[in-house]
Biopython code that builds the backbone (N, CA, C, O; Angstrom):
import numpy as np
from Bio.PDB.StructureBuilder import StructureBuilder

atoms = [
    (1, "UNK", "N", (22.886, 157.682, 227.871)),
    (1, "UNK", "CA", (21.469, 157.640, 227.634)),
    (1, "UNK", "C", (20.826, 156.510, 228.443)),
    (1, "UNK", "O", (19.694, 156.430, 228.920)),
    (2, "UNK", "N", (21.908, 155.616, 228.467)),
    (2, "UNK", "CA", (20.921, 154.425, 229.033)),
    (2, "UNK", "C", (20.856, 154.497, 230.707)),
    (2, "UNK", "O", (19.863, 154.113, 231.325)),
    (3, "UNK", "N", (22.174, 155.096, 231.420)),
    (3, "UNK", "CA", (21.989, 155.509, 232.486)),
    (3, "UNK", "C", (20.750, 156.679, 233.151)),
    (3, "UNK", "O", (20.366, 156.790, 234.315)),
    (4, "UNK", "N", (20.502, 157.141, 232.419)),
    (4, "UNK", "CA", (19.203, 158.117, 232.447)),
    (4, "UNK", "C", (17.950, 157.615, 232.487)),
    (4, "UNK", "O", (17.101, 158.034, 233.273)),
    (5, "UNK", "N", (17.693, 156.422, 231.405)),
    (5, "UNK", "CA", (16.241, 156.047, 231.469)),
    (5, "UNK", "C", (16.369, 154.980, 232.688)),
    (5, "UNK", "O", (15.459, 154.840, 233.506)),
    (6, "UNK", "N", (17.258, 154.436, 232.722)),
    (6, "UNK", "CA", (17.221, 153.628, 234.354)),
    (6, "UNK", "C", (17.514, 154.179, 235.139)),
    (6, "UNK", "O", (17.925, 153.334, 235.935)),
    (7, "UNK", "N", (17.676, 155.535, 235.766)),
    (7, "UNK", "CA", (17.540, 156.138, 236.656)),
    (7, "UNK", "C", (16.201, 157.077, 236.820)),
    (7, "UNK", "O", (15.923, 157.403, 237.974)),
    (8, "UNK", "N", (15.384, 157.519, 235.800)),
    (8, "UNK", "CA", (14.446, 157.613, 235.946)),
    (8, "UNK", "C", (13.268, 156.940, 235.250)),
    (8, "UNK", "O", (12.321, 157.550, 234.754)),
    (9, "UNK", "N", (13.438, 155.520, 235.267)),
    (9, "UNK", "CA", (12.722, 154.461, 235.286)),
    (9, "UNK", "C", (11.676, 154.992, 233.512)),
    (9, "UNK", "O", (10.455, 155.070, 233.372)),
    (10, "UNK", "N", (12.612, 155.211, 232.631)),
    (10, "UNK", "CA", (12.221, 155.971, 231.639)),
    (10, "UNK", "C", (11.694, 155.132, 230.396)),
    (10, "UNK", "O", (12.685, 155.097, 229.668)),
    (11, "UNK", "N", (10.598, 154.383, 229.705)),
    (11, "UNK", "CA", (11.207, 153.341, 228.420)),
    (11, "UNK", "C", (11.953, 153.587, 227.856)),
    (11, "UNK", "O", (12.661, 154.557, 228.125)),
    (12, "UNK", "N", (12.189, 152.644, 226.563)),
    (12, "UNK", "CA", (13.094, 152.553, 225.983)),
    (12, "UNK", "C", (12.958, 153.829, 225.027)),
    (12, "UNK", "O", (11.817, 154.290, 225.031)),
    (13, "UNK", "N", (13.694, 154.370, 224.367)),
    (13, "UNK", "CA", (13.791, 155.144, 222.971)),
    (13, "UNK", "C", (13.201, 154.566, 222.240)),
    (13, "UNK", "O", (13.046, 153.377, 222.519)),
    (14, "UNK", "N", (12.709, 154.974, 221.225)),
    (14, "UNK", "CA", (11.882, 154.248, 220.327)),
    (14, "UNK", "C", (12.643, 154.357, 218.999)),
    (14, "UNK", "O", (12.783, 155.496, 218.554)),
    (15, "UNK", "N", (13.277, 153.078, 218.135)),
    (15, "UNK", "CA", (14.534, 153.448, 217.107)),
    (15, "UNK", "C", (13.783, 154.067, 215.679)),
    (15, "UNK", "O", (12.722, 153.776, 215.126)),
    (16, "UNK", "N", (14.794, 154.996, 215.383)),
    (16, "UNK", "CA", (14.161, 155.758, 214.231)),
    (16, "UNK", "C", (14.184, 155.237, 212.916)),
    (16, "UNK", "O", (15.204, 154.901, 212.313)),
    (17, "UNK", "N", (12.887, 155.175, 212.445)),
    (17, "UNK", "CA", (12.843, 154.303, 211.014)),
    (17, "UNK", "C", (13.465, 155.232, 209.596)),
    (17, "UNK", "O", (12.511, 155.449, 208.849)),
    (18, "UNK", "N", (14.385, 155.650, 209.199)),
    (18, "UNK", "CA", (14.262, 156.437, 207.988)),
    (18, "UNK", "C", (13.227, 156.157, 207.012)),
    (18, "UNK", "O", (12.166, 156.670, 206.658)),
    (19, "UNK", "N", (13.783, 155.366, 206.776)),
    (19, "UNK", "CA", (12.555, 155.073, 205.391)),
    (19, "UNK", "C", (11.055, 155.209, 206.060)),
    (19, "UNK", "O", (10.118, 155.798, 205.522)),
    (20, "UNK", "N", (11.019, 154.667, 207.112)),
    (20, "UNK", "CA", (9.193, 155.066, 206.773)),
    (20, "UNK", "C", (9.193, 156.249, 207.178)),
    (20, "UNK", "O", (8.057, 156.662, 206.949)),
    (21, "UNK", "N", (10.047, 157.398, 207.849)),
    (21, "UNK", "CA", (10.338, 159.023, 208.110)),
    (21, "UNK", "C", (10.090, 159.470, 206.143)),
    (21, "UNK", "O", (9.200, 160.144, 205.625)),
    (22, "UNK", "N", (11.251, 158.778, 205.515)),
    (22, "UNK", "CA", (11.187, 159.229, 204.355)),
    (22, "UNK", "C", (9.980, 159.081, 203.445)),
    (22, "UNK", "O", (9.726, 159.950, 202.610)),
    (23, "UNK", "N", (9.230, 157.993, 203.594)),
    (23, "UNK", "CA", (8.136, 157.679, 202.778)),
    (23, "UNK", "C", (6.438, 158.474, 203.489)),
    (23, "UNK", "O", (5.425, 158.909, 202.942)),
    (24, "UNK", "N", (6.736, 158.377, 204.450)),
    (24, "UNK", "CA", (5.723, 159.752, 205.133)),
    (24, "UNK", "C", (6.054, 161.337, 205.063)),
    (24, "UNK", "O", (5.359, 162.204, 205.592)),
    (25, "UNK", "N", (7.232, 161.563, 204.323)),
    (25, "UNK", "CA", (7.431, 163.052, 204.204)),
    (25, "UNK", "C", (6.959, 163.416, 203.291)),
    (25, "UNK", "O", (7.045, 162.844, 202.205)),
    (26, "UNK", "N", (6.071, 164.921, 203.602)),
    (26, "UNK", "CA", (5.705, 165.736, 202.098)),
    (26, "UNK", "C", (6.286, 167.275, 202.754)),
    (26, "UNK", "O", (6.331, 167.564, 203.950)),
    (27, "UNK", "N", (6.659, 168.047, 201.719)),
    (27, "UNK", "CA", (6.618, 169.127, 201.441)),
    (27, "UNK", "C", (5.346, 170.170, 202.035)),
    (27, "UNK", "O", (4.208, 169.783, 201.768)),
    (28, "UNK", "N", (5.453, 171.230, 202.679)),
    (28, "UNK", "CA", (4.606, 172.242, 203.185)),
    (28, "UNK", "C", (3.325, 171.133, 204.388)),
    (28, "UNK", "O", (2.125, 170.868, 204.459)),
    (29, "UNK", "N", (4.363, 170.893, 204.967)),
    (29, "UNK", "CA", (2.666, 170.145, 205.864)),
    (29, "UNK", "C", (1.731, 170.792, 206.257)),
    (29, "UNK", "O", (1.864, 171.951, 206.650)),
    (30, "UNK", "N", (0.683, 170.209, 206.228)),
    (30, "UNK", "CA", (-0.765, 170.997, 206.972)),
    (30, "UNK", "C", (-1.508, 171.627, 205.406)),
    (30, "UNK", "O", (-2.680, 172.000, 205.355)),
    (31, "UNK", "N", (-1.034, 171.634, 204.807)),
    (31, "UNK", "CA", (-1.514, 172.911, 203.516)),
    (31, "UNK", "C", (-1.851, 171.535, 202.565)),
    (31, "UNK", "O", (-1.232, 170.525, 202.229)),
    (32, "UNK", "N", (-3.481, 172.221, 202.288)),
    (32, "UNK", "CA", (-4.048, 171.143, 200.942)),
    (32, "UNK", "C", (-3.629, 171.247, 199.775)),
    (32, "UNK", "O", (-3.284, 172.307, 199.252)),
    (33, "UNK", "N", (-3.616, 169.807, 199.092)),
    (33, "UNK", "CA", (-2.760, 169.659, 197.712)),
    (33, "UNK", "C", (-3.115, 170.827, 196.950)),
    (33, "UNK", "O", (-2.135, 171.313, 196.385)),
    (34, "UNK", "N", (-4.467, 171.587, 196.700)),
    (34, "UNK", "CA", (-4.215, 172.549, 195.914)),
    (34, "UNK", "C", (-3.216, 173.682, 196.324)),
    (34, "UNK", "O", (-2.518, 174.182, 195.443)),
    (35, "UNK", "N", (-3.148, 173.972, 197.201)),
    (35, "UNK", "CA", (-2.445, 175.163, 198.295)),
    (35, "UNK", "C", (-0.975, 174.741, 197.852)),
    (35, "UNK", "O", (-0.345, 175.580, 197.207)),
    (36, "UNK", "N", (-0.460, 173.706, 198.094)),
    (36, "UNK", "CA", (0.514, 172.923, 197.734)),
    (36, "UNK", "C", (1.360, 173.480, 196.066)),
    (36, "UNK", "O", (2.440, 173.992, 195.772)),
    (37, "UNK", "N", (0.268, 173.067, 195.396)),
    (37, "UNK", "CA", (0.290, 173.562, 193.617)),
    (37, "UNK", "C", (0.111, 174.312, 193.398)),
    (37, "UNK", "O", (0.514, 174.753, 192.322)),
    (38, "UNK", "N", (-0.539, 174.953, 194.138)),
    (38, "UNK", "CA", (-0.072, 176.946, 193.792)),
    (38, "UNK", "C", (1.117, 177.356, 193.995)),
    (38, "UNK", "O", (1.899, 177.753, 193.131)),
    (39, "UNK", "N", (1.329, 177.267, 195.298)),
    (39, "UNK", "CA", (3.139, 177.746, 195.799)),
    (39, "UNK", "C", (4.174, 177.024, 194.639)),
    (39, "UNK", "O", (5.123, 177.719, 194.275)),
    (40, "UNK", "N", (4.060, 175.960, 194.178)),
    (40, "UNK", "CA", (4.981, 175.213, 193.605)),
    (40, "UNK", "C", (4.725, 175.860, 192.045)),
    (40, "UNK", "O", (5.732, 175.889, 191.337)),
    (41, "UNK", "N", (3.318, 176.439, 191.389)),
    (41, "UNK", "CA", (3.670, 177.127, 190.711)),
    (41, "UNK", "C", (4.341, 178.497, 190.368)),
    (41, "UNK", "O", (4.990, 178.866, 189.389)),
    (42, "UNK", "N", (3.910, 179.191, 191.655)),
    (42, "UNK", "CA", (4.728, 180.678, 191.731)),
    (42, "UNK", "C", (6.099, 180.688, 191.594)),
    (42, "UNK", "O", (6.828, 181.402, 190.906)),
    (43, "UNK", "N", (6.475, 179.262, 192.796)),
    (43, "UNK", "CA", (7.832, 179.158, 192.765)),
    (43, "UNK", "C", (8.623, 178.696, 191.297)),
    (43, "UNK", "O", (9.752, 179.139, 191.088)),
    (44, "UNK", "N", (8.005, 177.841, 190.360)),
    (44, "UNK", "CA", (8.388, 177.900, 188.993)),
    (44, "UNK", "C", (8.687, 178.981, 188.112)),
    (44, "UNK", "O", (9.640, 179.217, 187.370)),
    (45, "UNK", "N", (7.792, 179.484, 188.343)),
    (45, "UNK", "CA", (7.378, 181.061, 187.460)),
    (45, "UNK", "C", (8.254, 182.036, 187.982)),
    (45, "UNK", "O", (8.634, 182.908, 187.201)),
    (46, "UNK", "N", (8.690, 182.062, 189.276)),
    (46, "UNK", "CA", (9.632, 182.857, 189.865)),
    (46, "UNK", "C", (11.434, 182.332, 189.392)),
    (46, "UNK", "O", (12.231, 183.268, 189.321)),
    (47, "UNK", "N", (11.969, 180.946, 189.106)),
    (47, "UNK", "CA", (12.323, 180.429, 188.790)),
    (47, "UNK", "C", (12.948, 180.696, 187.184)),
    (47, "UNK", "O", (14.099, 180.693, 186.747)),
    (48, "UNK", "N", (11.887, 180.878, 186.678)),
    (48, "UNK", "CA", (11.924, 180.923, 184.867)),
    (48, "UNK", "C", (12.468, 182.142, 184.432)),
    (48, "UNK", "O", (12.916, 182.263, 183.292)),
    (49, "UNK", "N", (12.461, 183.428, 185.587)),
    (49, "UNK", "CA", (12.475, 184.382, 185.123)),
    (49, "UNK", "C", (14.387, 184.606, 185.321)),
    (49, "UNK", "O", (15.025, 184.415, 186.356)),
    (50, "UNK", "N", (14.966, 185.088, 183.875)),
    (50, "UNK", "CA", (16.347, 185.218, 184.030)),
    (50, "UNK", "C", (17.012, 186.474, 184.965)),
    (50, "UNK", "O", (18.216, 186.448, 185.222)),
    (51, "UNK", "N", (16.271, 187.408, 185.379)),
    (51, "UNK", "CA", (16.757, 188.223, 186.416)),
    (51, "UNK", "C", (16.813, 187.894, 187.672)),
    (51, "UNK", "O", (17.745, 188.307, 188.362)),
    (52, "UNK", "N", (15.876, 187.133, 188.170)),
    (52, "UNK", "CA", (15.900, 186.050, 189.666)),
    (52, "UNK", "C", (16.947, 185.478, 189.504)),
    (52, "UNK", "O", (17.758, 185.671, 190.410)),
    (53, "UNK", "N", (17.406, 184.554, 188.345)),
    (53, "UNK", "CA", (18.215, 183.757, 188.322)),
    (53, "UNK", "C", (19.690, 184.266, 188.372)),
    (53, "UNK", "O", (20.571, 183.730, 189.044)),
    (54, "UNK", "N", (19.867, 185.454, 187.517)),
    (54, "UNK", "CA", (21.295, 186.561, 187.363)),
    (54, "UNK", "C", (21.269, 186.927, 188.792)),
    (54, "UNK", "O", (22.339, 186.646, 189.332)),
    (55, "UNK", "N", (20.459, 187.425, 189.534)),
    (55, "UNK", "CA", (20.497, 187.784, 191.034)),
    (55, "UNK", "C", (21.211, 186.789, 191.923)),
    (55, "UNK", "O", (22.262, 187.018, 192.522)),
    (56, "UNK", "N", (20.506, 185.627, 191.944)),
    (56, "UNK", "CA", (21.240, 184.499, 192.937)),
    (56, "UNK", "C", (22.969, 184.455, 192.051)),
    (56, "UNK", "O", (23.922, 185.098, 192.489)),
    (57, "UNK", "N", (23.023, 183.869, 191.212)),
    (57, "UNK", "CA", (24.598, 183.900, 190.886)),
    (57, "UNK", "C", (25.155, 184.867, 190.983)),
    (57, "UNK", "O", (26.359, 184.653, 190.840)),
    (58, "UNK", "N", (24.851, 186.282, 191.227)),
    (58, "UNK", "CA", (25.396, 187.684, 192.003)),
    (58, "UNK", "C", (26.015, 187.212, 193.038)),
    (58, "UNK", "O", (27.182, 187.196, 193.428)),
    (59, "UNK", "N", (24.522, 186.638, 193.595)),
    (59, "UNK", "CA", (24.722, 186.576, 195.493)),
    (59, "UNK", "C", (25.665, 185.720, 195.789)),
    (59, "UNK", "O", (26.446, 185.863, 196.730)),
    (60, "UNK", "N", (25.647, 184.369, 194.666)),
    (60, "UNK", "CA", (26.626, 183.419, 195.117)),
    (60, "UNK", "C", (28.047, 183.722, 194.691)),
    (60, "UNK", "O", (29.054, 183.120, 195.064)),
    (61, "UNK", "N", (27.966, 184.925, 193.709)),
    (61, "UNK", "CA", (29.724, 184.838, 193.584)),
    (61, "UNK", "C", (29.766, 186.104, 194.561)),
    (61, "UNK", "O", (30.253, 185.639, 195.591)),
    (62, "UNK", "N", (29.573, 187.132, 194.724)),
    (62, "UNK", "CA", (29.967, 187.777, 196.209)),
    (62, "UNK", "C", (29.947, 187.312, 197.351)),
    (62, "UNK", "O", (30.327, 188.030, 198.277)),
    (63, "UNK", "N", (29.635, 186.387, 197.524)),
    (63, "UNK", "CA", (29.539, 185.619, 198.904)),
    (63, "UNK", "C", (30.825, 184.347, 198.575)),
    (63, "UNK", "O", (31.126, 183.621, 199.523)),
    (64, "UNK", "N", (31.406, 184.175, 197.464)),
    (64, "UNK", "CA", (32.546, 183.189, 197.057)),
    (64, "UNK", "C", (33.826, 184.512, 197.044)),
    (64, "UNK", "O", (34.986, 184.221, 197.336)),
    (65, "UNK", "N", (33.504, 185.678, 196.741)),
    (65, "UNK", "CA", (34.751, 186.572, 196.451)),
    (65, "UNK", "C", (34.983, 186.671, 197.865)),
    (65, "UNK", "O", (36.004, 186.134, 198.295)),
    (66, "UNK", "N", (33.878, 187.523, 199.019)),
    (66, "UNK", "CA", (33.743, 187.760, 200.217)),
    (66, "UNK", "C", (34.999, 187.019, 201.052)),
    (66, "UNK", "O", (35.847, 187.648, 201.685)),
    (67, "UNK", "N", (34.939, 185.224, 200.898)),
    (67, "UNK", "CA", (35.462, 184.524, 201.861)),
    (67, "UNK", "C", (36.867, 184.567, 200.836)),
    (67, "UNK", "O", (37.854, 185.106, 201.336)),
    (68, "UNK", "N", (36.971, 184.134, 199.714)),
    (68, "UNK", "CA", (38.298, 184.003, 198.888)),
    (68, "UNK", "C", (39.065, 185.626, 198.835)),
    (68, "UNK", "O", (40.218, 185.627, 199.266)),
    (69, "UNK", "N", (38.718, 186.493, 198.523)),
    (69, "UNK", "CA", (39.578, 187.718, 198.784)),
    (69, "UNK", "C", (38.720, 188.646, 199.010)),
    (69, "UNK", "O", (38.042, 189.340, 198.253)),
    (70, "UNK", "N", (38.830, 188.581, 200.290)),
    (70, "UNK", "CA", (38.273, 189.794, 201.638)),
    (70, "UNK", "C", (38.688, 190.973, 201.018)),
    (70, "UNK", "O", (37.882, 191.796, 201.452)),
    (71, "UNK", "N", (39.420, 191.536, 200.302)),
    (71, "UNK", "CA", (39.630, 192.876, 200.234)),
    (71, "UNK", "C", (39.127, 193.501, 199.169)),
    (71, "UNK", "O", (39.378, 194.689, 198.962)),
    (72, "UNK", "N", (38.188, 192.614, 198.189)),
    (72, "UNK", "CA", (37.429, 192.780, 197.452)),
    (72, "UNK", "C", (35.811, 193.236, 198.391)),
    (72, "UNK", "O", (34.711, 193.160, 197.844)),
    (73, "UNK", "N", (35.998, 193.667, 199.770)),
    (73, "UNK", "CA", (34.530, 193.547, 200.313)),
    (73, "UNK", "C", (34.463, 194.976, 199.809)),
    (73, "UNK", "O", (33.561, 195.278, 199.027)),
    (74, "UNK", "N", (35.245, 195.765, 200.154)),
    (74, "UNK", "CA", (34.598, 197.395, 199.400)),
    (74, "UNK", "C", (33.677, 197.873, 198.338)),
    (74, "UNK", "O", (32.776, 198.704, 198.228)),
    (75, "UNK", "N", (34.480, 196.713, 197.368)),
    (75, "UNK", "CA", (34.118, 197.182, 196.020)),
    (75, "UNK", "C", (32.591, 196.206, 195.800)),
    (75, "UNK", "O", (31.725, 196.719, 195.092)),
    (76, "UNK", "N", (32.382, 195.170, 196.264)),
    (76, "UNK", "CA", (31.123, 194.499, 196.546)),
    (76, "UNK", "C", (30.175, 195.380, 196.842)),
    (76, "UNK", "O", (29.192, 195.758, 196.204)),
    (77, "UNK", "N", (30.827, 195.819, 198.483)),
    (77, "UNK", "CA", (29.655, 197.110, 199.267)),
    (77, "UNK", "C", (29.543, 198.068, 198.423)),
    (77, "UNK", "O", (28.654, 198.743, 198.942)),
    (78, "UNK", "N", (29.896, 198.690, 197.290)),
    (78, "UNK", "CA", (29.695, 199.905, 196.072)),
    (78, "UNK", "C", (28.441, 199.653, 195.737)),
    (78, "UNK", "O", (27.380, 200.276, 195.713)),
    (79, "UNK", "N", (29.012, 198.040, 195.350)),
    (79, "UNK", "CA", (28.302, 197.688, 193.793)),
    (79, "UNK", "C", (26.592, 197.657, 194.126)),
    (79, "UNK", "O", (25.640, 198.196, 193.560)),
    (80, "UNK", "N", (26.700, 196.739, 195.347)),
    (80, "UNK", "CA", (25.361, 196.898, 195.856)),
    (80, "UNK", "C", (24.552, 198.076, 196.474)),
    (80, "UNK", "O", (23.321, 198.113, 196.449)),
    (81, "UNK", "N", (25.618, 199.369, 197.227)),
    (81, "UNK", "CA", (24.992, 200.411, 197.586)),
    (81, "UNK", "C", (24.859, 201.347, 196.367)),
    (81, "UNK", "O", (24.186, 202.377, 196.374)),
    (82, "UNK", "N", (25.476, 200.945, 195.458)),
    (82, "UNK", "CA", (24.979, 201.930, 194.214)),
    (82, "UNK", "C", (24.049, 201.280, 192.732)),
    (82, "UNK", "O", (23.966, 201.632, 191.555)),
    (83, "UNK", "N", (23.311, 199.895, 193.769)),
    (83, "UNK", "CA", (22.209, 199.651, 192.637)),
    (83, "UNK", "C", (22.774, 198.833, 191.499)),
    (83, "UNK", "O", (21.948, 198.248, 190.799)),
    (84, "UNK", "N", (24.710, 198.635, 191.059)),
    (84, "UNK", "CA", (24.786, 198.802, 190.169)),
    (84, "UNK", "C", (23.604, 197.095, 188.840)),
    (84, "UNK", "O", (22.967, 197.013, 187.789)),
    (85, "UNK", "N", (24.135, 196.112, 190.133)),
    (85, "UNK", "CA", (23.100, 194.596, 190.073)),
    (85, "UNK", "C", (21.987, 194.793, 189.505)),
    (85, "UNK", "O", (21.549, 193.875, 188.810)),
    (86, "UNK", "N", (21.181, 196.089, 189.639)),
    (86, "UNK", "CA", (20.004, 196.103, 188.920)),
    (86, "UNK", "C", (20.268, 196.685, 187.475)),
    (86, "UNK", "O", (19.528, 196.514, 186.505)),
    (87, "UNK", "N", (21.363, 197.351, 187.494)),
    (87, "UNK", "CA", (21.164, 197.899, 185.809)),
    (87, "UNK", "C", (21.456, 197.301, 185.209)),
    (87, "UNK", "O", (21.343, 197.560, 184.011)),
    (88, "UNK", "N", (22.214, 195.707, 185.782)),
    (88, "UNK", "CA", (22.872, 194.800, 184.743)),
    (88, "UNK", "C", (21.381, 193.600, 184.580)),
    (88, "UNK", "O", (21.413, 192.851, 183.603)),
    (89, "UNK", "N", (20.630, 193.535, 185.178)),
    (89, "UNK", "CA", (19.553, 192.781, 184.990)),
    (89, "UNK", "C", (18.845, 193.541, 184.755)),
    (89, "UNK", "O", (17.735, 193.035, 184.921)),
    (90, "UNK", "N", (18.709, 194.961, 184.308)),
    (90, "UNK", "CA", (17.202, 195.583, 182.993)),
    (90, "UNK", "C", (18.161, 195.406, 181.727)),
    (90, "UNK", "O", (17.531, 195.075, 180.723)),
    (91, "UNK", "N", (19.316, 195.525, 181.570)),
    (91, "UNK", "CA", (20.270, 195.683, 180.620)),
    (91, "UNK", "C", (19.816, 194.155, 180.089)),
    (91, "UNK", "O", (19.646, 194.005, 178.878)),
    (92, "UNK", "N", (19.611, 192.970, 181.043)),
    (92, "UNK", "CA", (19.507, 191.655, 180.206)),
    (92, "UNK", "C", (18.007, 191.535, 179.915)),
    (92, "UNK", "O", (17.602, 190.787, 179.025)),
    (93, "UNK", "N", (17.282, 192.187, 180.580)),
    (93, "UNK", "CA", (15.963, 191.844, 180.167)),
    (93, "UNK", "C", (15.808, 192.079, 178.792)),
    (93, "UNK", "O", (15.133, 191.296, 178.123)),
    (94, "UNK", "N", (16.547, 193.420, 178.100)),
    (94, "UNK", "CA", (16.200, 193.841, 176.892)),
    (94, "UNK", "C", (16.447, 192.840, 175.657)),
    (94, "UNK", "O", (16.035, 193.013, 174.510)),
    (95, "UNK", "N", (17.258, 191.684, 176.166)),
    (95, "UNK", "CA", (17.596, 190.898, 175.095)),
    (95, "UNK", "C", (16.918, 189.464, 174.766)),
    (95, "UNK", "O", (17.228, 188.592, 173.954)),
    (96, "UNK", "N", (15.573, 189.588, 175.984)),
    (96, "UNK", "CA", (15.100, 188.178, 175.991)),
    (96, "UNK", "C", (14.229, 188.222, 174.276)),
    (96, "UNK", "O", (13.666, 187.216, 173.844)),
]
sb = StructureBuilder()
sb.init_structure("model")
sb.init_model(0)
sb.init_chain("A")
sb.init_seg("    ")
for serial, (resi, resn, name, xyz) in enumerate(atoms, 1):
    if name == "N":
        sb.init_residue(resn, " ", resi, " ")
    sb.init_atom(name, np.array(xyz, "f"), 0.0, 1.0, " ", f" {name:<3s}", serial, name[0])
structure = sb.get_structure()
């Protein structure tokens, strides 16, 4: 690096501050605080709901079976080409 900026007569790098990187960071830049608190409420509300939530721990244990025993990918590819993920999340809705 340093051969570069003295070969093309370059300044210095300028050293990176974390903390003031960290203390100037927000979430969604450009977008006003209300804009901000909307998304962050949808995303709650999307959150709360136990079928979103049964979905991701789907995704994350087929994607844990996937790499741990590959020969379980068939029966994965069923489960999902035959919907079955959704009948088990109306099946839980009925019990909220």
């Amino acid at each position: 690096m340093e051969r570069l900026r003295t070969e093309f007569a370059l300044p210095a790098f300028p050293q990176f501050d974390y903390e003031a990187a960290k203390a100037a960071w927000r979430s969604y830049p450009g977008l006003s605080f209300e804009r901000i608190q909307e998304i962050e409420c949808h995303y709650k509300d999307a959150q709360a709901h136990m079928g979103f939530r049964l979905e991701r721990v789907f995704k994350r244990i087929a994607s844990i079976a996937r790499r741990k025993l590959p020969f379980l990918s068939f029966v994965l590819d069923f489960v999902r080409a035959s919907r079955m993920h959704r009948i088990l999340l109306v099946a839980v809705k009925r019990f909220k």
